[in-house]
C-alpha positions, 0 to 999 in steps of 0.5 A: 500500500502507497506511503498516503493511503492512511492520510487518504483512508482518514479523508474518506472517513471524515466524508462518511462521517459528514455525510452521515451527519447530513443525512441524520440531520435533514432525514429522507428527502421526500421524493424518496418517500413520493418515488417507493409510495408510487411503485410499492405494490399491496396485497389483499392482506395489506402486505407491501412488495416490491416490483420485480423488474425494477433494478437500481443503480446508484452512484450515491452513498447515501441511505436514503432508499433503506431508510425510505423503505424501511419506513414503508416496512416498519422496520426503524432500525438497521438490520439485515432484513431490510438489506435482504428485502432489496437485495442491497449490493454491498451487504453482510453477506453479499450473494449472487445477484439471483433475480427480481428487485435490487439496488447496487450502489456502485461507489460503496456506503456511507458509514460502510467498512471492509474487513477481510472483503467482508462488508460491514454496514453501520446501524442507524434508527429511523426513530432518531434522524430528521425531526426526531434527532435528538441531543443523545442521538448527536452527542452519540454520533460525535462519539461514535466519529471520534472513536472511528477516526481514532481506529484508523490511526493504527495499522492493526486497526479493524477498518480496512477500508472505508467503504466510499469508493470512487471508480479510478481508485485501487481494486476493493474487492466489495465494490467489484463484486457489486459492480459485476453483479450489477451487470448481472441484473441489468443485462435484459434491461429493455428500459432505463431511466437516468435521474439525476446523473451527469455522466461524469468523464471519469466514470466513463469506463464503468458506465459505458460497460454498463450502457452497452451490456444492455443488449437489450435496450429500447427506450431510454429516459433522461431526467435531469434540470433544463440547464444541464439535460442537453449535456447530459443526453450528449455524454450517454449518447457518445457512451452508448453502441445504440442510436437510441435518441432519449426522452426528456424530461426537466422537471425535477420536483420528484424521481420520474417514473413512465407511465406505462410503468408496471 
């Protein structure tokens, strides 16, 4: 390992831990909520599922989707449930991906480490973020920062890594294996619909593997603010081997679903 990781393993950390702190502070976004609400099935005993030919990818690190639909379950608090329910790439426990809904996070989890390329998620409690967060609730995160920060100070620490990932960084063995699953279930992706994604040039690797292991793909939405969607569509198009002109859709006041959705 370079001379700089520890410096660099130390700067990931302090990004975890403001974004969880962000996250705990301002709660769910609401079009989290809006977006789960609007495609959640029930049974005709009251019991919620979720759409089997709907896969996510995110570049994002943060935990809005478990919190979301661990509000939706009543399940408050961090637990493997939630993970199993959605089939989370990474998790404890990581398997292969083996059909219907799931959601990959690309980039690695906010609060996320490694161990033995075992991922190890950190617990959180929906009772405590947003307006319900508390003085215990912050007092306790400031600690739990602290002592994390004071881990990684020692080369026998048990934090390996910190699971925020970026795409031109070393191998994570975590990361790969839930970029490699990820191509496993969108493979017979027949629609895709980008919300929000810029395309950035540095993950132009990864997403043209992507785009173009979509064999086959038809239709394509674009979802993005009117002052950037021209780039936007402009970076896909030159990523992806299909003449597929995309939808577009600018307004962004919640996560863009198709009509004909089902």
């Amino acid at each position: 390992m370079t001379e700089w990781y520890p410096e660099y393993k130390k700067l990931k950390l302090i990004l975890s831990e403001f974004l969880i702190y962000e996250e705990v502070k301002c709660g769910i976004d609401k079009r989290y909520d809006t977006f789960f609400a609007a495609i959640l099935n029930k049974n005709s005993t009251g019991k919620l599922s979720i759409p089997e030919n709907l896969r996510i990818l995110s570049w994002n690190y943060d935990r809005q989707i478990e919190f979301s639909i661990g509000q939706f379950q009543k399940i408050h608090e961090h637990s493997d449930k939630i993970a199993d329910l959605i089939q989370l790439y990474p998790r404890k426990n990581s398997e292969t991906y083996n059909g219907g809904f799931a959601v990959f996070k690309l980039n690695g989890s906010v609060g996320g480490i490694t161990k033995k390329n075992q991922f190890i998620p950190l617990s959180y409690n929906t009772k405590e973020i947003g307006s319900k967060l508390n003085s215990d609730t912050l007092d306790r995160l400031i600690t739990q920062t602290l002592l994390r920060y004071e881990d990684i100070q020692f080369p026998d620490s048990y934090i390996e890594d910190i699971l925020i990932n970026y795409s031109w960084e070393y191998e994570n063995e975590v990361v790969n294996q839930t970029r490699e699953q990820a191509l496993i279930a969108t493979k017979e992706t027949t629609d895709l619909i980008v919300i929000g994604y810029s395309f950035p040039t540095f993950n132009r690797k990864l997403d043209s593997e992507i785009l173009n292991n979509m064999e086959n793909l038809e239709t394509v939405y674009v979802q993005s603010p009117k002052e950037s969607i021209d780039g936007v569509v402009q970076r896909l198009k030159a990523l992806s081997n299909k003449a597929i002109e995309p939808i577009r859709n600018d307004d962004v006041e919640e996560f863009y679903i198709p009509f004909d959705f089902d």
